[in-house]
Each structure stands twice: as structure tokens, then as C-alpha cells.
C-alpha positions in Angstrom: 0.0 0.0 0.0 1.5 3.6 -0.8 0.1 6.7 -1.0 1.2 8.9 -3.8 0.6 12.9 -4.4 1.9 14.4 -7.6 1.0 16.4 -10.8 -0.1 16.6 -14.0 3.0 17.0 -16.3 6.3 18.4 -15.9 6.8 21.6 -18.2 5.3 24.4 -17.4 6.9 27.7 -17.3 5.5 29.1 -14.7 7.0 26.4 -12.3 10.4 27.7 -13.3 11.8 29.8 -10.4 8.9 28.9 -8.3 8.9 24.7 -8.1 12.5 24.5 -10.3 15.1 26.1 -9.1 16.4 29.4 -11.5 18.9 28.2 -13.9 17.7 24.7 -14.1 17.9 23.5 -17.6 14.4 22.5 -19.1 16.2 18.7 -20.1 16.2 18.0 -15.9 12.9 19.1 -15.0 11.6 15.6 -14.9 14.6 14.3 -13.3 13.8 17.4 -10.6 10.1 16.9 -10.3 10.3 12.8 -10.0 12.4 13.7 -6.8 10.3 16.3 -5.4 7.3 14.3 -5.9 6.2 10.5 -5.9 3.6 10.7 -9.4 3.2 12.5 -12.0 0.6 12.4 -14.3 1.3 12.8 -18.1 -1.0 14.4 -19.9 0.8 14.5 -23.5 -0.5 10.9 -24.0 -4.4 11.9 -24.1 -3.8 13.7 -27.6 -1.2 11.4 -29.3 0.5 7.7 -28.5 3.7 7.8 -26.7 6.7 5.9 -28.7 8.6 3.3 -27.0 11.6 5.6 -27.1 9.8 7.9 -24.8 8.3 5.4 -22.2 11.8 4.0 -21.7 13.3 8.1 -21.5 10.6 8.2 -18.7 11.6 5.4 -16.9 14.9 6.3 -17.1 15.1 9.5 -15.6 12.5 8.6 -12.9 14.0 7.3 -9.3 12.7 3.7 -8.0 9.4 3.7 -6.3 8.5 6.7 -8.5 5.4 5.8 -10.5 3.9 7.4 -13.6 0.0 8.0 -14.4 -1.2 8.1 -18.3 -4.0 9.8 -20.0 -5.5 7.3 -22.4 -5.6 8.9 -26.1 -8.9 10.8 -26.8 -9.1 8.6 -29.6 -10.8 5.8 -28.0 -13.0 7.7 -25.4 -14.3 10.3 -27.9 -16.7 8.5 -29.9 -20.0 7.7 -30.1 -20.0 4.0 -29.7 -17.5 3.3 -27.1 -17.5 -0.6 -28.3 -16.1 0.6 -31.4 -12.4 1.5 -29.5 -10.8 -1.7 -29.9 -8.6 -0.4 -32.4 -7.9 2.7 -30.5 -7.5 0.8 -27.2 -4.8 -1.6 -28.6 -2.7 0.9 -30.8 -2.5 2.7 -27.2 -1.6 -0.5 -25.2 1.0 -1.7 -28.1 2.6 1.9 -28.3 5.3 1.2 -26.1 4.0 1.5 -22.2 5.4 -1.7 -20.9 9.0 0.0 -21.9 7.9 1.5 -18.6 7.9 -1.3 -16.3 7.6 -0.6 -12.6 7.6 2.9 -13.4 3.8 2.5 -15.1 1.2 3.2 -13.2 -2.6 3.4 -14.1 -4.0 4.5 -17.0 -6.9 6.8 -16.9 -9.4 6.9 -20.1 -11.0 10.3 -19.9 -14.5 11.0 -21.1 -16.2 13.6 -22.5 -19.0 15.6 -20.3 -21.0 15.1 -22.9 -20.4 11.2 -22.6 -23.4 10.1 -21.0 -23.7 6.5 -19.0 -24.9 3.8 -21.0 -24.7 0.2 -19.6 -24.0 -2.1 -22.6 -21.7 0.6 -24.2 -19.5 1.3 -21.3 -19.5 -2.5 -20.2 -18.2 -3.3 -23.9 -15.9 -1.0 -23.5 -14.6 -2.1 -20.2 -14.1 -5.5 -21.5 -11.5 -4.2 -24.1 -9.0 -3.0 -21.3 -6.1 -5.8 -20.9 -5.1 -6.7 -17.3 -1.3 -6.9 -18.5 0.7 -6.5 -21.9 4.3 -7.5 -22.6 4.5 -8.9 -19.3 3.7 -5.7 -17.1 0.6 -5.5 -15.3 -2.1 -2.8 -16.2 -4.5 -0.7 -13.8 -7.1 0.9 -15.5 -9.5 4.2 -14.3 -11.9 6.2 -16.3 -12.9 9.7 -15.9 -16.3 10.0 -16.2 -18.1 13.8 -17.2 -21.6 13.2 -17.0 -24.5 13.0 -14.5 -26.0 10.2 -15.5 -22.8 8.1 -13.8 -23.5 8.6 -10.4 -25.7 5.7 -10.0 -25.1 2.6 -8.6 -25.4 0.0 -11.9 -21.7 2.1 -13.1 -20.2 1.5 -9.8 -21.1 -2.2 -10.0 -19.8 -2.1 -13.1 -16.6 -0.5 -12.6 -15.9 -2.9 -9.4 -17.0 -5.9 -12.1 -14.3 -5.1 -14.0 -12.0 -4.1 -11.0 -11.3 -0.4 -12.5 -11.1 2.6 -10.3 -13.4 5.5 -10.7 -11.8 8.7 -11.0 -12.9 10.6 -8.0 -13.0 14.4 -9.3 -13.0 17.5 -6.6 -14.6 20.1 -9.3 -17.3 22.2 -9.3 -19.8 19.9 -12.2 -17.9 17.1 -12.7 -20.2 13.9 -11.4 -18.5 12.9 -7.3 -17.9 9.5 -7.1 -16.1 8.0 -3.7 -17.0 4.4 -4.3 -13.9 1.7 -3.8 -14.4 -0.4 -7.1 -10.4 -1.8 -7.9 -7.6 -2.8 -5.9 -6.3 1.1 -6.5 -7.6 4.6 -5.9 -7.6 7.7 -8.1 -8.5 10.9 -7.5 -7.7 14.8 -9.3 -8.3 17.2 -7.0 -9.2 20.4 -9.7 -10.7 23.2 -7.0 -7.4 24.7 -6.4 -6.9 29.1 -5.6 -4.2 30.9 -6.7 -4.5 33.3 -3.4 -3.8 30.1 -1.4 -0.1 28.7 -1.6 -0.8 25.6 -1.7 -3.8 25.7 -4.0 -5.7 24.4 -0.5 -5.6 25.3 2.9 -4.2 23.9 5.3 -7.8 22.2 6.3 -8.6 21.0 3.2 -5.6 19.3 2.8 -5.8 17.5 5.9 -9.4 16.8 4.9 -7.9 15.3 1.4 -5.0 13.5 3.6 -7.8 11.8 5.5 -10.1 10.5 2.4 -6.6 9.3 0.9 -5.9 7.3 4.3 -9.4 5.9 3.9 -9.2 5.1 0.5 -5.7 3.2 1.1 -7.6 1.2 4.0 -10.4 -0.2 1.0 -12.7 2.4 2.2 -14.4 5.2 0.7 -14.2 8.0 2.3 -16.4 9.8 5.3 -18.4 12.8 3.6 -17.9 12.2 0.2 -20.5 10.2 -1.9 -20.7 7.3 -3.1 -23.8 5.3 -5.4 -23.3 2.0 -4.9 -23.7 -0.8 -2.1 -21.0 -1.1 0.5 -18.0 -2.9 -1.0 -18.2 -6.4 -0.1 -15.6 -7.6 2.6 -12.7 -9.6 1.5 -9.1 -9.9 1.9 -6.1 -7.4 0.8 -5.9 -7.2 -2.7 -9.2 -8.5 -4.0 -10.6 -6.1 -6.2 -13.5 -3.5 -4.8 -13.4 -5.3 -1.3 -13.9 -3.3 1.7 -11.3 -3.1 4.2 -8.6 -4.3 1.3 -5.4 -2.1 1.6 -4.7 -0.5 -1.8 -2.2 2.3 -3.6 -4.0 6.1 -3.9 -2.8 8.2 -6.5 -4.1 11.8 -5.9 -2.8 14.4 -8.6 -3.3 18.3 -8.1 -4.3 19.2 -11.6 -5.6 22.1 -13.5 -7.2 24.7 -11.2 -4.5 27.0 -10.1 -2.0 24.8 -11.6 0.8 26.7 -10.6 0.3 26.2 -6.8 0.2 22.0 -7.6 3.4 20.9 -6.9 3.4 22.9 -3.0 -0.1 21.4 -2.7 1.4 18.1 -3.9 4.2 18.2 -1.7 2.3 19.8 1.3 -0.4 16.8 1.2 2.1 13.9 0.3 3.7 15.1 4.2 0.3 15.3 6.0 -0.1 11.8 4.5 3.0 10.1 5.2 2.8 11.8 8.9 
């Protein structure tokens, strides 16, 4: 079980002087940041496949125990028959991700607010995610938009196929705290720019809190959640209650350039 606070993406200029240290050459900001922090999310990935050349430069210059997120190509979210990704879904998987190795973390397939819940659809398209390829092992979340998710037949349906539901702190975006895979993902997106850490000091103990619970196999006091009560079971079943899991919790968009001292300020509440 780990928890692990981080970012989305490296490069970003208004980080430089404030996150990087001035003078740091734009070539080590991923060396820098993969120290500072324990995830990043890469964001890059969401508009076009990653070559095996750049997995493996990831890897490379990240330290052990450090472990990426993806964004899963628009490509096989946006579209109106989600069934219809296969293509999309295996051109992403057999672009060159398992050059990452222990370095990959999950992947999360965004969808569209417009994207609205239907069962058969999104249960074909669940079925097209592979649990491992070229021999690493693959965690899948999705991102859902739309109102229509928060209901419990997609949380059953997520915890049938043992992927994690994006839980997203933002003003429209649907709230979903429900434990439904052996991992927990969450963007918090609510962050100020007045506030040095993007969130006070209460909400990020508030956020270190629903991170603890999540890593216990719980969901969260105060948040919501759709579906039944995950059933009990032992660590590392997928969906049980009381299961100890990894939580990835990424700072992202908002007041983007306060992430990485929100990141760093809620990765010390949680680690005590």
C-alpha cells in the first residue's frame, strides 16, 4: 500500500523559479520533479500515442518507487460508440508502455461531459481494457463527465471489471467515492491561486484523510458514493472493503501553478 501525491506534467513555465530552481535546464525538470514528488501524471498521452523511445526516457530519468500515471488517447473515449475503441484501445496499449515497467502506473481513459452513461456501451468498452501486456501488469480508471454516472449500476460495473473511478474534486464534474479496484484515483481540480498551496491547510488534511481511507479499502467519510458497500474480503481483492490499496491523488488544472506545493504539502500530512 502507498500513498502517492503528484501532478499533471512536468513543463510548465510558470514552475520555473517557483517549483525548479532558477537556472535549471528544461532537459532535468523531470529528473527534478520525479524527486520532489512521488507521481506524475502525463497528460501529453491523451492527444497522441507515446513511442517506446519515450516510455523508456521516462523510466529512465524517474527514481525507483516513483510511478507514472497516463491519459489514455482521446481517440478511443471520444466517440460515439465506445464498443467501437478496440482499435484505438490496442494501438494505445502496443505503443510502447510496458517500456515503462515498474515505473507504469494506471491508466486513466477520460471521457467527455457530454459522454453520458450507458450500460451495454460502457460494459463493452470495459471489456476491451487488458489486465497486463508484454508482461507488465495494467491498472485501468476512467474519468467520467456526466451526471447520469452517479448511479449505482456504473459503480457495480466498474468494481466488475475491478477499474477505479476517478474521484474528481470540481465544481460539475459527477463525485464518485465508491472503492471499485484494488487502486484509488483521485484529481483534485478546486485549487486558488490566493492560497499557496492551491488548498488550505484544512482541506488538505481533509484530502490526507479520504486518501488514508481510501488506502484502507474504504471510501471516504463525507464524500458520496452510489453503490452498495464494498463487499468484505481480503487485501488485494478487487473492490473489497477493508482491502489495503495504492491512492494516487494528482493536483491538476485549477491553479495549476500552486500544484506541486499542494502536492508536496499533502504527500507530508499523509506520510505523517
Amino acid at each position: 500500500m502507498a500513498i502517492r501525491v503528484g501532478i499533471g506534467g512536468w513543463t510548465f513555465e510558470p514552475w520555473r523559479g517557483v517549483f525548479y530552481p532558477p537556472g535549471l535546464v528544461q532537459a532535468k525538470e523531470l529528473e527534478f520533479a520525479s524527486r520532489a514528488l512521488r507521481t506524475i501524471e502525463i497528460n501529453g498521452t491523451f492527444y497522441r500515442n507515446p513511442t517506446p523511445k519515450s516510455c523508456a526516457d521516462w523510466a529512465r530519468q524517474a527514481p525507483e518507487g516513483f510511478v507514472f500515471a497516463l491519459k489514455a488517447p482521446r481517440y478511443a473515449t471520444s466517440r460515439r460508440v465506445l464498443a467501437e475503441a478496440g482499435e484505438s484501445v490496442a494501438k494505445f496499449i502496443a505503443s510502447g508502455i510496458a517500456e515503462m515497467g515498474d515505473r507504469l502506473g494506471p491508466i486513466n481513459w477520460q471521457f467527455a461531459p457530454t459522454k453520458a452513461f450507458d450500460p451495454d456501451d460502457f460494459g463493452r468498452f470495459l471489456a476491451l481494457l487488458p489486465a497486463a501486456h508484454g508482461g507488465v501488469a495494467l491498472r485501468h480508471a476512467v474519468e467520467v463527465r456526466h451526471p447520469s454516472f452517479a448511479c449505482a449500476d456504473f459503480v457495480d460495473l466498474a468494481r466488475r471489471h475491478s477499474v477505479a473511478i476517478v474521484y474528481a474534486d470540481h465544481p460539475t464534474h459527477p463525485a464518485i467515492a465508491d472503492v471499485t479496484a484494488p487502486f484509488a484515483y483521485a484529481r483534485l481540480m478546486a485549487a486558488r491561486e490566493a492560497v499557496e498551496t492551491g488548498y488550505d491547510g484544512a482541506e488538505l488534511k481533509r484530502w490526507a484523510a479520504a486518501a488514508a481511507a481510501w488506502a484502507r479499502g474504504r471510501a471516504p467519510e463525507g464524500l458520496p458514493t452510489f453503490g452498495a458497500p464494498a463487499p468484505a474480503g481480503k487485501a488485494g481483492k478487487a473492490g473489497k472493503e477493508g482491502a489495503a490499496r495504492d491512492v494516487f491523488v494528482f493536483l491538476i488544472n485549477g491553479a495549476k501553478v500552486r500544484a506541486p506545493a499542494g502536492a508536496m504539502a499533502l504527500q507530508k500530512l499523509v506520510d505523517g
